[in-house]
C-alpha positions in Angstrom: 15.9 47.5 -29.7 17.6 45.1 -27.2 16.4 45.0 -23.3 18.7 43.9 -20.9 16.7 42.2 -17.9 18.6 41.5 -14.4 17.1 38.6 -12.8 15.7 35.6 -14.0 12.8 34.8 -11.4 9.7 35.2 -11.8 9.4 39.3 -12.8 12.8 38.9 -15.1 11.4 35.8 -17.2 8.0 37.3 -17.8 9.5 40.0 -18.5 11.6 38.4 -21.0 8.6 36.9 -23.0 6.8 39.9 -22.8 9.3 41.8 -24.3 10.0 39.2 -26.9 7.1 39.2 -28.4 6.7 42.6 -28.3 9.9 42.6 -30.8 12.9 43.3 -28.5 16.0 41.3 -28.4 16.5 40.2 -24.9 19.3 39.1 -22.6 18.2 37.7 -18.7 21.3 37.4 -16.7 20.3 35.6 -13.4 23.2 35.6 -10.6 22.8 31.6 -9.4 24.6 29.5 -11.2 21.7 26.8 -11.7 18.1 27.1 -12.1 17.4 24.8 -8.7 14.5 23.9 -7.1 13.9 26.4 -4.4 11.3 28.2 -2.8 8.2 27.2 -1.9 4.8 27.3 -2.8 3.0 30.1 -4.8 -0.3 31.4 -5.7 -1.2 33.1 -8.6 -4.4 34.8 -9.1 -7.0 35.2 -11.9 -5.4 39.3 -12.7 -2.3 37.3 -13.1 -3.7 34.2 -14.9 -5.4 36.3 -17.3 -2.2 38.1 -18.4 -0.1 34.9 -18.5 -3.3 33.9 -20.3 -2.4 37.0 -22.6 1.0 36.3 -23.1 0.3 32.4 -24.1 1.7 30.2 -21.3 -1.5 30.1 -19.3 -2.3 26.8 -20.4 0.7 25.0 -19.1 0.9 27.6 -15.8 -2.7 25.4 -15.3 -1.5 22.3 -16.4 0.7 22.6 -13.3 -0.7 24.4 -10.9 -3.6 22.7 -8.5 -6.9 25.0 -8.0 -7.2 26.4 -4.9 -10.0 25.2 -2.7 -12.1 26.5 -0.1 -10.9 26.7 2.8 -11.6 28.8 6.3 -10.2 30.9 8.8 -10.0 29.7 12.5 -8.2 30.2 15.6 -5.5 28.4 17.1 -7.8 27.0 19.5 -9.7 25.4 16.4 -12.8 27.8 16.4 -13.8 29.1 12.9 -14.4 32.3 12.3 -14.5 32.6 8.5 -15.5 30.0 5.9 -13.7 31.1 2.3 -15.4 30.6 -1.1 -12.4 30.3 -3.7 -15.2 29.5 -6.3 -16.6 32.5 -5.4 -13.5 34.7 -6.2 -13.4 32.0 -9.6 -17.0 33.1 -10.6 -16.4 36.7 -10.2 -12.7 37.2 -11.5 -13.2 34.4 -14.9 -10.2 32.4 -13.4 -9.6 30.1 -10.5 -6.2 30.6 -7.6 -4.0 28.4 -8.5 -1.3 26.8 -6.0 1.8 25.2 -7.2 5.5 24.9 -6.6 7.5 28.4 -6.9 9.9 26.6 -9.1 7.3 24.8 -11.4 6.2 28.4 -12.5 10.0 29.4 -13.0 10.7 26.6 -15.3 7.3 27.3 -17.3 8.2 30.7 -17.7 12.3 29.5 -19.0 11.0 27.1 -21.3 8.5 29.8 -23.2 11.2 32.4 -23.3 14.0 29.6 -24.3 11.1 28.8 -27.1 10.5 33.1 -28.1 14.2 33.2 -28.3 14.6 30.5 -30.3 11.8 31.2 -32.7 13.0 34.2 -32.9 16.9 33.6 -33.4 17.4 29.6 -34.3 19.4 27.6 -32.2 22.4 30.0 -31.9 20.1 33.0 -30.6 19.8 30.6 -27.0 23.7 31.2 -26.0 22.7 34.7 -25.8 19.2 34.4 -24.3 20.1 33.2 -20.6 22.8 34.2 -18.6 23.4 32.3 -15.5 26.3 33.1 -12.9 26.1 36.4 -13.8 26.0 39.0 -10.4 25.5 42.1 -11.2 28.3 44.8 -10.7 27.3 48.0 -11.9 25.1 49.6 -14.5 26.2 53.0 -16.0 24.4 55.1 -19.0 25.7 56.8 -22.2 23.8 58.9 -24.8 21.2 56.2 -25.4 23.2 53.3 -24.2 22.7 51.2 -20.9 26.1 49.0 -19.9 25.9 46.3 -17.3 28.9 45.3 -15.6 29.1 41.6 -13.7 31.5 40.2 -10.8 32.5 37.6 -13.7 34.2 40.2 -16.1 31.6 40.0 -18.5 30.4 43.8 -20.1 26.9 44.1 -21.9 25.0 47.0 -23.3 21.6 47.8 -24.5 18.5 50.5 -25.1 16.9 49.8 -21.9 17.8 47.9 -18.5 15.0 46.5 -17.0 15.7 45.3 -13.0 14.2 42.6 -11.9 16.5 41.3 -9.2 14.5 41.5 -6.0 14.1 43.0 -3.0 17.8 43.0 -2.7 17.8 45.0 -5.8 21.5 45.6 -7.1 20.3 48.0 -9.8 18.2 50.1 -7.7 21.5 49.8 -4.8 23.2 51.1 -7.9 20.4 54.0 -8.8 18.9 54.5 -5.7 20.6 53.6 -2.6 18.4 55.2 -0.1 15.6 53.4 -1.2 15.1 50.8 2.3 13.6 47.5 2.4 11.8 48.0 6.1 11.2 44.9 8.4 7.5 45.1 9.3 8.0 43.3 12.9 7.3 39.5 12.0 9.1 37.0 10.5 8.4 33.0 9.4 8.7 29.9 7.7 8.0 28.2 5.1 8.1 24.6 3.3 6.6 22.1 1.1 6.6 18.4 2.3 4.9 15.1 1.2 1.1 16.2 2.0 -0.6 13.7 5.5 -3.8 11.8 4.3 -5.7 13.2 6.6 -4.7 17.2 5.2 -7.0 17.9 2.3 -8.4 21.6 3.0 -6.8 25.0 3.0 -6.8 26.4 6.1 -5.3 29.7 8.0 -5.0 29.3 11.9 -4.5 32.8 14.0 -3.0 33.1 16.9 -1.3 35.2 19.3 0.8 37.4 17.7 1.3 34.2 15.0 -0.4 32.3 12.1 -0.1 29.2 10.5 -1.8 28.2 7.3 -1.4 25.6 4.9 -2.2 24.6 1.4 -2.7 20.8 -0.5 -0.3 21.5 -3.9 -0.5 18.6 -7.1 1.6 15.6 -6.6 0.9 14.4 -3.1 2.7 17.9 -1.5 1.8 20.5 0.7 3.0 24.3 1.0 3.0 25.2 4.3 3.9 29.0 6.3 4.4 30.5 9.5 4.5 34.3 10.8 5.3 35.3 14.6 6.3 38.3 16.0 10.0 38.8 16.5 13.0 40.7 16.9 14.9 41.8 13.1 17.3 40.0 11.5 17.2 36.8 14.0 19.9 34.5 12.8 19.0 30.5 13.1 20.1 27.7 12.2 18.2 24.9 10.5 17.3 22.8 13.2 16.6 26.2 15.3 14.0 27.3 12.9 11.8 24.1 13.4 12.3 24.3 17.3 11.4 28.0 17.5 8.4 27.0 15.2 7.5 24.1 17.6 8.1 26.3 20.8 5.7 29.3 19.5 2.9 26.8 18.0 3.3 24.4 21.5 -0.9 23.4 21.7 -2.7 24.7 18.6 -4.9 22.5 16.8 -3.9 19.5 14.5 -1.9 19.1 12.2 0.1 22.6 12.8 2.8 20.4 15.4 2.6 17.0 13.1 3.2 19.3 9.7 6.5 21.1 11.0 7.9 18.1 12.7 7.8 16.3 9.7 9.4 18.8 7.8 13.1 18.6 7.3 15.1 21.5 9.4 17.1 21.7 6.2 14.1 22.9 3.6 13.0 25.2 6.2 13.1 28.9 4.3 13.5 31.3 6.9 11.9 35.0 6.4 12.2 38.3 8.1 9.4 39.7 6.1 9.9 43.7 4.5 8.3 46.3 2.5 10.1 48.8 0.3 10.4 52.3 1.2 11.5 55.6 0.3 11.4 55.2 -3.8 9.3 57.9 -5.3 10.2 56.5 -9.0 10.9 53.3 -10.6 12.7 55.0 -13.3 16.3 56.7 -13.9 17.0 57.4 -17.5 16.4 53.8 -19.6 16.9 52.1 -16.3 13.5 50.9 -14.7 13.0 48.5 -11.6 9.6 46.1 -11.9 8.5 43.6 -9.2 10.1 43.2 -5.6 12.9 45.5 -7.1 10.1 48.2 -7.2 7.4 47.7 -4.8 8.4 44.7 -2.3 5.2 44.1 -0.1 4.1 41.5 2.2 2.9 38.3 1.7 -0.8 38.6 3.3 -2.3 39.1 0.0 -0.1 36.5 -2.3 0.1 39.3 -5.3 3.7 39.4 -5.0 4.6 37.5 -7.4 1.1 38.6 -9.4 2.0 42.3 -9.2 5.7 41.3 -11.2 3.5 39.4 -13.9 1.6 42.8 -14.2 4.2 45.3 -14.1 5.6 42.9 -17.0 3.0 42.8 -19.5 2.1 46.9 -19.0 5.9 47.6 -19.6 6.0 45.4 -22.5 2.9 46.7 -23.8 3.7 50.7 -23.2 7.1 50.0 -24.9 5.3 48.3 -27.9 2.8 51.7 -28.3 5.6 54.2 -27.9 9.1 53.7 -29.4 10.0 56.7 -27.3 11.6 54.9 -24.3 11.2 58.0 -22.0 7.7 57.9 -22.5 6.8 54.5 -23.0 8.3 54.4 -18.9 6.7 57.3 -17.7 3.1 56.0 -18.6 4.5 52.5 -17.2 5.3 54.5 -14.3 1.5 55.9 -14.6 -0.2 53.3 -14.8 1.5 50.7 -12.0 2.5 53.0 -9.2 -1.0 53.7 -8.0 -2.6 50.1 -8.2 1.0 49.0 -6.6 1.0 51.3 -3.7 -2.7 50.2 -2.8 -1.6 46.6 -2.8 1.2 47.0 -0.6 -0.8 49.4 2.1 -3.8 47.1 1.9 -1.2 43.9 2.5 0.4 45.7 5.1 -3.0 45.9 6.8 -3.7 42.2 6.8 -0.7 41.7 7.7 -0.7 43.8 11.0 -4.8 42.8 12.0 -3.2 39.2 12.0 -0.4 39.6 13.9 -2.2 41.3 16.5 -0.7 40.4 19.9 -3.4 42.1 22.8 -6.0 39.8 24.1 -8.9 42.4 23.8 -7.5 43.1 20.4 -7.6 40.1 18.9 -11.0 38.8 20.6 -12.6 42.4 18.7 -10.8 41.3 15.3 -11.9 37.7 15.7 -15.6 38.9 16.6 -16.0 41.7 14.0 -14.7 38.7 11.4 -17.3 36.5 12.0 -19.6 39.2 11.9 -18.7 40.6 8.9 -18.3 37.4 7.4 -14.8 38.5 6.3 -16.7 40.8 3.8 -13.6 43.6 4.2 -11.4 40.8 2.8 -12.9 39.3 0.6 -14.1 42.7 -1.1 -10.3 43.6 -1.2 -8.6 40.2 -2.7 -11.6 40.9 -5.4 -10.4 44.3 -6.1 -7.1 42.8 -7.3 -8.5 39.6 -8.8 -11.0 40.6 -11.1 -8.9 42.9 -12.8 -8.9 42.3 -16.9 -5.3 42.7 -18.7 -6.7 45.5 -21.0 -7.9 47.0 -17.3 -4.2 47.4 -16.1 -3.8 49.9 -19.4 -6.7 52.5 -18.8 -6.8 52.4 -15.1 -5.0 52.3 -11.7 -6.5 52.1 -8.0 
């Protein structure tokens, strides 16, 4: 059977693998033009490790990636509230967090599906693996057929359309246009730069109504990211980005000022962050979304990305158990939806108790933290992490 997958990020390439191996033909057609170096950091957690683990690229994901270490929680002022125990989350789940550059993991996860495709087809088979320039049009389905339609002319077909092409989905625009990607109230920034000597710890600073955190990558960088509290769909430039950034973090502790001065305006990546809404299914006929397409959450809990590197192994695996598509996407369906929507409601909630802008409500939060120890967040980050691959097959949160 042949899977067409739209999107070649993170959800679309694993996808690709996964499906490979589990003996479809695959085509990934990825609107840019050029696989560049953008984004910024990323973390990918031990349920995620363990399934790229699975699917045989673990290894190199590692080679690349820099283990996460400890870190702690404090206030803008500079008083901590929470120490964090990565090895503690290692110890428990069987796998470290790793950090590294968004577009490291892309080009790990091209190469391996560039090498299925090519053991799989010789040489020839990779002028039909990877499509890039190719924006999706429309998508239309015949009888047991699936065509895709692009702005470039070009007309494929297959036995299943798989859409991983983000948030701004143009499959599920195409499938199911009142689905809404909802601004939760706060938007940010983000970077990677050359990391300061004196930067060696992770660290999440909160403030009023605003964080700041930042995280030591390989190679002498450092991800960094903002959040504050702001109007929807505020338009800046470049250089407006790293003044707003230096006009809401004026006074907070060092290196918060140092770091985004030294950033360059221009790799500034500027976020009005969004959930997604309204979809009660991922699936219309032998189309299916997976990742952001589906289930676009927050970034408090950095499963994101993890949650497409699930919801590709379980689709590839369902399809490999039943050669009945319908069925093969209904227990997909099953199986991912609930675990999904607890991820997105439980991010939302970070989210929210760290963006809190009341003075009374934000000494409480900062007060039951250190009392608790963090416990409520730690317990939940475990909840994801721990998860096994052959868990994500018998049971959902």
């Amino acid at each position: 059977m042949k899977a067409l997958v739209i999107g070649g990020g993170i959800g679309g390439l694993t996808t690709g693998i996964a499906l490979r191996r589990a003996g479809f033909e695959v085509e990934v057609f990825e609107r840019a033009p050029a696989i560049r170096e953008v984004g910024a950091g990323i973390s990918i957690w031990p349920n995620a490790l363990h399934v790229l683990d699975e699917m045989g690229v673990g290894a190199r994901v590692r080679a690349l990636g820099t283990t996460q270490g400890d870190g702690a929680v404090v206030t803008w002022q500079g008083r901590t509230l929470i120490q964090i125990s990565m090895a503690q989350i290692a110890t428990h789940s069987g796998a470290p967090v790793l950090m590294l550059h968004r577009a490291a993991l892309i080009e790990v996860l091209r190469t391996a599906f560039i090498e299925e495709q090519r053991d799989n087809f010789g040489t020839h088979g990779l002028l039909h693996a990877l499509h890039l320039g190719h924006e999706l049009q429309d998508v239309s389905q015949h009888g047991e057929r699936v065509h895709a339609t692009f702005a470039n002319g070009v007309h494929a077909e297959g036995d299943l359309l798989v859409a991983a092409d983000g948030w701004r989905s143009a499959v599920r625009t195409c499938v199911f246009p009142t689905a809404n990607a909802r601004y939760c109230g706060y938007a940010g920034l983000r970077a990677v730069i050359p990391c300061p000597p004196n930067v060696t710890t992770t660290k999440e600073i909160w403030g009023r109504g605003a964080r700041f955190g930042h995280i030591p990558l390989v190679d002498g960088r450092l991800y960094w990211f903002t959040s504050w509290n702001a109007p929807e769909g505020e338009v800046l430039s470049p250089e407006q980005r790293r003044e707003r950034a230096l006009e809401v973090f004026r006074g907070w502790i060092a290196p918060v000022e140092d770091l985004i001065r030294a950033t360059d305006p221009a790799l500034l990546l500027h976020d009005d962050v969004r959930e997604l809404t309204g979809l009660h299914t991922w699936v219309d006929g032998r189309i299916v979304l997976l990742g952001d397409a589906a289930h676009a959450m927050t970034p408090n809990l950095g499963q994101g990305g993890c949650a497409s590197i699930e919801d590709a192994y379980v689709l590839a695996r369902c399809l490999a158990d039943d050669t009945a598509i319908a069925n093969a996407l209904d227990r997909y369906q099953k199986l991912r939806r609930p675990r999904v929507a607890s991820m997105v409601r439980d991010s939302r909630a970070f989210g929210a108790f760290g963006q809190l802008e009341n003075g009374l409500a934000r000494k409480l939060r900062d007060a039951i933290t250190v009392a608790t120890k963090g416990s409520f967040g730690r317990d939940v980050v475990l909840k994801y992490a721990a998860t096994r691959p052959h868990e994500l097959l018998e049971v959902s949160l």
